[in-house]
C-alpha positions as CSV (number, residue, x, y, z in Angstrom):
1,X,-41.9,-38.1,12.3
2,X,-41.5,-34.9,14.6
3,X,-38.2,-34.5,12.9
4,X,-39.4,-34.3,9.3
5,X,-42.5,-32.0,10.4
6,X,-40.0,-29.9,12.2
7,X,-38.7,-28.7,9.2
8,X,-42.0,-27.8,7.4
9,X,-42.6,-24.2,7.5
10,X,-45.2,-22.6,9.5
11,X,-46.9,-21.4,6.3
12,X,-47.6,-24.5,5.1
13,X,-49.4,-25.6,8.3
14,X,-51.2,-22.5,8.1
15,X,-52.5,-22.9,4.5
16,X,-53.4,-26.2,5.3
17,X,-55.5,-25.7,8.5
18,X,-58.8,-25.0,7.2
19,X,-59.0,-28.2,5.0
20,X,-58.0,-29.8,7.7
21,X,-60.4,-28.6,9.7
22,X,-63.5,-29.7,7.0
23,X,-62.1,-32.7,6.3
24,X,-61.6,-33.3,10.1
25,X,-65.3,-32.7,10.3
26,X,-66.5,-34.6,7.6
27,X,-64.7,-37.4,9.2
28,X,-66.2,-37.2,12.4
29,X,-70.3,-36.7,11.1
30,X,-69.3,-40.2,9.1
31,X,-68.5,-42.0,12.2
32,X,-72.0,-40.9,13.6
33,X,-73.4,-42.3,10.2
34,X,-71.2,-45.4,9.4
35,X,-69.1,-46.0,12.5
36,X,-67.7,-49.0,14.0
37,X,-69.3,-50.0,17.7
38,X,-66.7,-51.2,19.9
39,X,-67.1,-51.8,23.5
40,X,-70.1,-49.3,23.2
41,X,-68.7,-46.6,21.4
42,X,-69.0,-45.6,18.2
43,X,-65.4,-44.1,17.6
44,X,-63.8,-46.1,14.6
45,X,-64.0,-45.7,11.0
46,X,-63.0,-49.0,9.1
47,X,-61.8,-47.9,6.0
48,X,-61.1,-51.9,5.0
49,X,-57.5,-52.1,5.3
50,X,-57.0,-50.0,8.5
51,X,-59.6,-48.8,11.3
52,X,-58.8,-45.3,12.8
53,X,-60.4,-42.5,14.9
54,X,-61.0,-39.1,13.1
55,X,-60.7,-38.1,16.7
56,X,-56.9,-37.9,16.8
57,X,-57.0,-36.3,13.7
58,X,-59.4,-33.6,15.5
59,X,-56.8,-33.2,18.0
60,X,-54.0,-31.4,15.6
61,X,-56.7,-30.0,13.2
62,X,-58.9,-27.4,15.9
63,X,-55.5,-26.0,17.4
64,X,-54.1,-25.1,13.8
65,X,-57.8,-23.8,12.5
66,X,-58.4,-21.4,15.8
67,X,-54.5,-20.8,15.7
68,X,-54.9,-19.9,11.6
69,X,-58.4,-17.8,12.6
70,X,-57.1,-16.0,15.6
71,X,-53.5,-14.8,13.7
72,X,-56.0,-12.5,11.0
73,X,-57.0,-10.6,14.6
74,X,-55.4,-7.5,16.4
75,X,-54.8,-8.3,20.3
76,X,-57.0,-9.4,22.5
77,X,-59.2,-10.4,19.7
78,X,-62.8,-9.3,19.6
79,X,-65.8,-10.9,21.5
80,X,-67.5,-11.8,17.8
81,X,-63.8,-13.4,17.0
82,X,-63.9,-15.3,20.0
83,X,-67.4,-16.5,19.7
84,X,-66.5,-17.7,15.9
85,X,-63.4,-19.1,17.5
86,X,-65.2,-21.1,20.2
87,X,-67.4,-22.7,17.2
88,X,-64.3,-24.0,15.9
89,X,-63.9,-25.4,18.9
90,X,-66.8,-27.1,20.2
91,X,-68.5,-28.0,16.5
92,X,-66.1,-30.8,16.8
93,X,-65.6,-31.1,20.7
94,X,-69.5,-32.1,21.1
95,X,-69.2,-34.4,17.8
96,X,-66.0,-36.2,19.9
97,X,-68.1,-36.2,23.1
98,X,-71.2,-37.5,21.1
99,X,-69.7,-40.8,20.3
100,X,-69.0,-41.0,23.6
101,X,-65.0,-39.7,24.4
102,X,-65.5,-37.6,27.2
103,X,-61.3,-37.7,27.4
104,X,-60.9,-36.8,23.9
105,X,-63.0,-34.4,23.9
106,X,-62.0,-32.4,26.7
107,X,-58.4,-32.5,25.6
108,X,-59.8,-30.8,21.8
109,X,-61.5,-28.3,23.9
110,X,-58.8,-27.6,25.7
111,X,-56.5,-27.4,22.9
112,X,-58.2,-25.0,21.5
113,X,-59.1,-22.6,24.7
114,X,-55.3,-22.4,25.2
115,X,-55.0,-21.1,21.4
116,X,-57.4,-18.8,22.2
117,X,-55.2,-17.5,25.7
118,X,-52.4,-17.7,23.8
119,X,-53.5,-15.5,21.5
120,X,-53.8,-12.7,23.8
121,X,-57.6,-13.2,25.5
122,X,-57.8,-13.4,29.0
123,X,-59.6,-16.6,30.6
124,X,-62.5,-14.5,31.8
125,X,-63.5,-13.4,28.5
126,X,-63.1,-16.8,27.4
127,X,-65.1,-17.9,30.4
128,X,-67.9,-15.5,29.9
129,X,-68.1,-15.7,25.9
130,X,-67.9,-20.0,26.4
131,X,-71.0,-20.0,28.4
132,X,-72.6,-17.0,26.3
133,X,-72.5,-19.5,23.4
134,X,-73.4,-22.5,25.6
């Protein structure tokens, strides 16, 4: 699979992200409303033939959006950039940790904090804008 995605173009990826990204979403609000309880979590969508976690999907889809938001800046991005960014980040971090995936979560937030440094930001502004928006 990592072969065949290989050759995609970067483009492509970046066109897609923000659907992605909603769809991503959508998926994770419907497993608050319709989910599948399994050993006390709510993580599990049954879609009849297969059961899955929108959380994996989460996992690809905040690193492309932040990665697709954060390209359309100049370095080191602006603090209202990085506050929009963070959004993208957490609006589906806290739905993850809400089910509860503590681990899953932490790895989407992280995912998308090191899009954030890679795109130039240092960790203290990204320290001081996280907890501004906390």
């Amino acid at each position: 699979v990592m072969a065949v995605m290989a050759q995609i173009p970067p483009r492509v990826y970046e066109s897609w992200a923000p659907y992605l990204y909603i769809f991503c979403v959508i998926l994770l609000i419907l497993v608050d409303a319709f989910g599948q309880i399994s050993k006390g979590a709510q993580r599990w969508l049954d879609l009849g033939v297969v059961r899955f976690q929108p959380s994996e999907i989460a996992k690809i889809a905040v690193p492309l959006m932040v990665a697709r938001f954060m390209n359309r800046d100049v370095c080191p991005p602006s603090l209202k950039n990085t506050a929009i960014a963070l959004v993208l980040i957490f609006l589906p971090t806290l739905l993850v940790a809400a089910q509860p995936d503590l681990g899953t979560s932490i790895l989407i937030a992280a995912s998308g904090l090191f899009v954030l440094f890679l795109s130039g930001m240092s960790w203290k502004l990204i320290a001081v804008a996280a907890v501004a928006l906390a």
